[in-house]
C-alpha positions as CSV (number, residue, x, y, z in Angstrom):
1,X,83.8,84.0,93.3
2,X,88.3,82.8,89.9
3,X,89.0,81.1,87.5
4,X,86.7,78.3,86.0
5,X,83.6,80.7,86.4
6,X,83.3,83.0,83.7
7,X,80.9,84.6,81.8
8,X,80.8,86.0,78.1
9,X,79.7,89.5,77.7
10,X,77.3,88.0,74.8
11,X,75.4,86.3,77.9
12,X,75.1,89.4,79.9
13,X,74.1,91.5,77.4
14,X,72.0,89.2,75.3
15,X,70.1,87.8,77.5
16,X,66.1,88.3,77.2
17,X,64.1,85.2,78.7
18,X,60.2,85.7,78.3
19,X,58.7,84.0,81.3
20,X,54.9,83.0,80.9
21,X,52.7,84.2,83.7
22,X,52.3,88.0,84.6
23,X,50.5,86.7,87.7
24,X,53.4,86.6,89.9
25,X,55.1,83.0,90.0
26,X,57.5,82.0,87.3
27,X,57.0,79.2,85.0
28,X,59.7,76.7,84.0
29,X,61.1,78.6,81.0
30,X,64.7,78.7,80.8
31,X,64.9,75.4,82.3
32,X,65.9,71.8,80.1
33,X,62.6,71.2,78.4
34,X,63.1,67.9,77.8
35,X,64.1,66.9,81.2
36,X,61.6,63.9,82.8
37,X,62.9,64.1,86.2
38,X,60.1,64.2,88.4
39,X,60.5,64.2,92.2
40,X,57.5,64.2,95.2
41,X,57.3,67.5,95.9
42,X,58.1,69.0,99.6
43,X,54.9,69.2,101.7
44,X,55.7,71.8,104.1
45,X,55.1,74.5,101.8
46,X,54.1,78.2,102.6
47,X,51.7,78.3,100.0
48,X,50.0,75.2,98.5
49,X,51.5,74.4,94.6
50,X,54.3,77.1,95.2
51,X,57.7,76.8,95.7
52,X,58.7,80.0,97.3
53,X,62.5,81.3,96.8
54,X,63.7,84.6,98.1
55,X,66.7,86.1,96.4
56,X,68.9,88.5,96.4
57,X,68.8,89.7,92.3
58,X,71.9,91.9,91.9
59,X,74.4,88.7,91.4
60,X,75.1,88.4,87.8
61,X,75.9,85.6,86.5
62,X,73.4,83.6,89.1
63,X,70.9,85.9,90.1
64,X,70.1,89.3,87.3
65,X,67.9,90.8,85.7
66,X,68.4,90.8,81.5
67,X,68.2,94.4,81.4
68,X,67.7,97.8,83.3
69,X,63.8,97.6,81.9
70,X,63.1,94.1,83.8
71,X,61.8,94.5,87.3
72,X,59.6,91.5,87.7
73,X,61.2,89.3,90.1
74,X,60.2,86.0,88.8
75,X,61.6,87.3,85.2
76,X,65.1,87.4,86.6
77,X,68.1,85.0,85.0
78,X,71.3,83.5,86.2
79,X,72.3,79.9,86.9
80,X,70.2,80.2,90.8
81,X,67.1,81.3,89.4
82,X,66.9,79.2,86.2
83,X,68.3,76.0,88.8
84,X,65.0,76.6,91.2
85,X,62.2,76.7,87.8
86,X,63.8,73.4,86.5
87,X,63.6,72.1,90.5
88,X,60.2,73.7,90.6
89,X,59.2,72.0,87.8
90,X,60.9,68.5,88.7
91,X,58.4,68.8,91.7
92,X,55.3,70.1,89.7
93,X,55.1,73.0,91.2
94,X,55.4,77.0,90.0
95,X,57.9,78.8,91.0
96,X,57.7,82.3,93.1
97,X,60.8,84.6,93.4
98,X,60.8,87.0,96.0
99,X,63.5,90.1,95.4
100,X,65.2,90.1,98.9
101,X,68.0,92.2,100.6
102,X,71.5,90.6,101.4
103,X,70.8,91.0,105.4
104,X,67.5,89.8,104.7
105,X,67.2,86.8,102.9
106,X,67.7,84.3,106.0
107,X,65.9,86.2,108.1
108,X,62.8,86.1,105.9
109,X,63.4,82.7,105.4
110,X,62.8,81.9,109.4
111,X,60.2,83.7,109.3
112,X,58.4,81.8,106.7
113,X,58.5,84.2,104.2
114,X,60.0,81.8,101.5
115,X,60.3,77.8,101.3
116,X,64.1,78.0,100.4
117,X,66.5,81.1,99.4
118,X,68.8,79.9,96.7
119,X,71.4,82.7,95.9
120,X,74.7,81.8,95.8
121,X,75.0,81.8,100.2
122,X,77.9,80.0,101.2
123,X,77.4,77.0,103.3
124,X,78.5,78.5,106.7
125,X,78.3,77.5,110.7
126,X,76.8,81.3,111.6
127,X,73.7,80.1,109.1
128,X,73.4,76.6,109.6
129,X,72.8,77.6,113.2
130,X,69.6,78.9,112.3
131,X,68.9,77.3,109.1
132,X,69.6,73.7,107.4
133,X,71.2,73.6,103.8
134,X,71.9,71.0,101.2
135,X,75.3,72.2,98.1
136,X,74.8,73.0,94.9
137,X,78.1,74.2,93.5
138,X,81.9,74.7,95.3
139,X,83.0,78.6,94.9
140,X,86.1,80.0,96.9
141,X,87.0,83.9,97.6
142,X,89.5,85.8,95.4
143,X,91.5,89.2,96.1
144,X,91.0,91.1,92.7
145,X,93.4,94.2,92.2
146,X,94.5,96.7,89.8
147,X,95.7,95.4,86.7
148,X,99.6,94.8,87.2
149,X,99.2,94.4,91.3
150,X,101.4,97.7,92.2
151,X,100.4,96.8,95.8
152,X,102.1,93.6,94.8
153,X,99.1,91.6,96.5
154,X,100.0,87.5,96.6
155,X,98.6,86.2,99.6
156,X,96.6,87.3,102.9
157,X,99.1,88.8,104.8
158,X,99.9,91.3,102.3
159,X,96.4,92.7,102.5
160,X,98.2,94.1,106.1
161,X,98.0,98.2,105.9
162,X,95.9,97.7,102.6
163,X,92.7,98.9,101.8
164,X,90.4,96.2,100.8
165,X,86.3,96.6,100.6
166,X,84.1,94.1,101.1
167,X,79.7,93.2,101.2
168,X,79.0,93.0,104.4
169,X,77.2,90.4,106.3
170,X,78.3,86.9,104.6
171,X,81.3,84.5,105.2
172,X,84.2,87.3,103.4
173,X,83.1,89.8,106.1
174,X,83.9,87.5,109.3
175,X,87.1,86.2,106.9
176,X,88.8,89.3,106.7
177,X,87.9,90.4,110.3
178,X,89.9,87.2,111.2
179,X,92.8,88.4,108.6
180,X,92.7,91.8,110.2
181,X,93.2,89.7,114.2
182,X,96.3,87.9,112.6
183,X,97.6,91.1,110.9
184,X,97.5,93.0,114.3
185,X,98.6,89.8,116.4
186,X,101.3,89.9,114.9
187,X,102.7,93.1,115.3
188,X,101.7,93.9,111.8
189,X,99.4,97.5,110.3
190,X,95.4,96.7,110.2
191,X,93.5,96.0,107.3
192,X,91.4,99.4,106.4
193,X,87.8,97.5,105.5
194,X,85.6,99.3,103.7
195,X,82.2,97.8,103.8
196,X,79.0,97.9,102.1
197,X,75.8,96.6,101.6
198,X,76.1,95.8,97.8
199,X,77.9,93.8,95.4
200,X,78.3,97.0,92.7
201,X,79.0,99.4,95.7
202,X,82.0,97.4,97.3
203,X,83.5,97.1,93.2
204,X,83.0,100.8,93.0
205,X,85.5,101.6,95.2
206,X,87.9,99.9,93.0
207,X,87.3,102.3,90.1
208,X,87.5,105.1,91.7
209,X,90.8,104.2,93.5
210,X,89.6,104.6,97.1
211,X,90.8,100.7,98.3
212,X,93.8,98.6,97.0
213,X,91.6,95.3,96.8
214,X,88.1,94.2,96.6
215,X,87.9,90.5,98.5
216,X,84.7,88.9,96.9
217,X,83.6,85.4,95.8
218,X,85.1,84.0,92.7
219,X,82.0,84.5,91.3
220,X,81.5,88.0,91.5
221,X,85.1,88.7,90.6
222,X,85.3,86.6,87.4
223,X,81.9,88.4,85.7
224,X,84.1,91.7,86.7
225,X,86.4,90.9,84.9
226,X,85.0,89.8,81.9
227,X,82.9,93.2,81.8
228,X,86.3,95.3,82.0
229,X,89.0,93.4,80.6
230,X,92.3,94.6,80.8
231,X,91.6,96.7,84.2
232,X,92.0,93.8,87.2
233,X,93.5,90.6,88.1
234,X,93.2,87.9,90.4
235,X,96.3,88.7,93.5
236,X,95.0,86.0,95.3
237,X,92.8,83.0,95.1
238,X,91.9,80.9,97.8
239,X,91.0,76.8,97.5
240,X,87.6,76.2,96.1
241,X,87.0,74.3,99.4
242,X,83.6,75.9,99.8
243,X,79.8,75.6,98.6
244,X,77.3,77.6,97.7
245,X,74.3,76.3,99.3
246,X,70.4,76.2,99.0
247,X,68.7,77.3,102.1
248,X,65.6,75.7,103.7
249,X,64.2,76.1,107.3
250,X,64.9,73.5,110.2
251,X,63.1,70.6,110.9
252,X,61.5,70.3,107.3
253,X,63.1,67.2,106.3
254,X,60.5,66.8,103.2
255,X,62.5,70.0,102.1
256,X,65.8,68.3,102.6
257,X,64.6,65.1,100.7
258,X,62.7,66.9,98.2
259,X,66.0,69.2,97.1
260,X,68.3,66.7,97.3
261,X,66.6,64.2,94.8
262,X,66.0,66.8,92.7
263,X,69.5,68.6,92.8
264,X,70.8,65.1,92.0
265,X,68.1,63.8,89.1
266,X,68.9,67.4,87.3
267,X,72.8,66.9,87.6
268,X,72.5,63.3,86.4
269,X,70.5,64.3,83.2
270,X,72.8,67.2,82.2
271,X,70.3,69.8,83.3
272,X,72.5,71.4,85.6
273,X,75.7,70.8,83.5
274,X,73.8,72.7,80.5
275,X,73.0,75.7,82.6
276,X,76.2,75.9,84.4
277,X,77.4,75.8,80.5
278,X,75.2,78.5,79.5
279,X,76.8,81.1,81.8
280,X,80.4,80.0,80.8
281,X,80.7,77.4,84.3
282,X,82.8,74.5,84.7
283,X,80.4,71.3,85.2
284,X,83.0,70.2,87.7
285,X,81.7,72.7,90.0
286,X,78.6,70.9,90.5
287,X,80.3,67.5,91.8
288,X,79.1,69.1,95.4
289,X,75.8,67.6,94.6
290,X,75.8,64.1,95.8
């Protein structure tokens, strides 16, 4: 999901938060500590004093874990995570992080398995059909290929004939099903998609030279990068014209009010700003928050 994201190596492999509280909610470390915004909290709730996030952890720099020993769910890092304990604690609440699949997360959430799922989930009509959302942050998609583009990859109708892997299930699966229909419409070779379930799986294929392209969010892409240098570059970038969005379920307008307020109190005291900072961000992502 680039260009202003990017993250430092020092942050990925540095990183060692100590989060009070074995007991299974997460406290607000990591979060501004001198931040006085303080918002009512939501009513609607799951579970009384609780906010209740599901994510899916495997989504460095926004969703991780420090290191390969760190399992706990609630003592995972990234800009999401550390984003819902300083909203968590801007309501007076704990916070409780719930390590959920890809395909899963918005189910769950319907189901009132969590309050909100806050993981980097583009704002998208397929979700807001079941679920409401309020932006956090604008991201766009990028084509990343081989250092040097020897498929000479500039734009979406050159992925035509190419082989390109994806995640399935989000917003760059129906996008290159739709780039696939205007390859063929006109007159032109299919995309070969390769799809799969994770993040690390799709940039696999990559390495090993099985697809020309991976199509990710700028996100994904830049921390890439940054991890192997040298190896891949951007062949196409499109406008940052979408958001990343925190998920809540319909008809919970205390939720809506609630996130908002906060989302907007943390941006205007540099909370936000700080974090997106701290994981090598441009602030100016965050002027989705209104």
């Amino acid at each position: 999901m680039k260009r202003p994201l990017m993250v430092m190596p020092s942050v990925l492999l540095g990183l060692a938060l100590v989060i009070a509280g074995c007991g299974g909610t997460s406290t607000a470390s990591g979060t501004n500590p001198s931040s006085k915004v303080s918002v009512t909290p939501p009513t609607s709730l799951i579970k009384s004093g609780t906010l209740t996030d599901c994510v899916d952890i495997e989504y460095s720099p926004m969703e991780f874990f420090s290191s390969a020993s760190v399992t706990d769910p609630n003592q995972a890092v990234g800009f999401d995570v550390e984003g819902a304990r300083a909203v968590a604690k801007a309501f007076g609440l704990q916070l409780q992080i719930k390590n959920t699949g890809f395909d899963a997360l918005i189910p769950d959430l319907t189901a009132g398995r969590c309050d909100i799922v806050w993981t980097a989930l583009f704002i998208s009509e397929k979700r807001l059909a079941v679920a409401d959302a309020v932006p956090y942050m604008a991201t766009g998609h990028v084509v990343m290929v081989p250092k040097g583009n020897p498929k000479n990859i500039k734009t979406l109708d050159d992925l035509c004939g190419k082989k390109v892997s994806i995640q399935t299930g989000g917003v760059v699966e129906q996008r290159i099903n739709a780039q696939n229909k205007a390859c063929t419409d006109a007159g032109k070779s299919a995309i070969q998609i390769a799809g799969y379930p994770k993040v690390a799986d799709e940039f696999q294929q990559i390495v090993v030279g099985r697809v020309d392209a991976v199509w990710e969010t700028d996100t994904a892409v830049s921390d890439w990068m940054i991890k192997y240098p040298d190896k891949y570059q951007v062949g196409y970038a499109s406008p940052k014209t979408d958001s990343y969005g925190i998920y809540f379920q319909k008809n919970k307008p205390d939720l809506q009010t609630a996130l908002s307020a906060a989302l907007k109190g943390l941006k205007g005291d540099g909370t936000l700003s700080t974090l997106a900072k701290k994981y090598q961000m441009d602030p100016v992502v965050l002027d989705v928050i209104k």
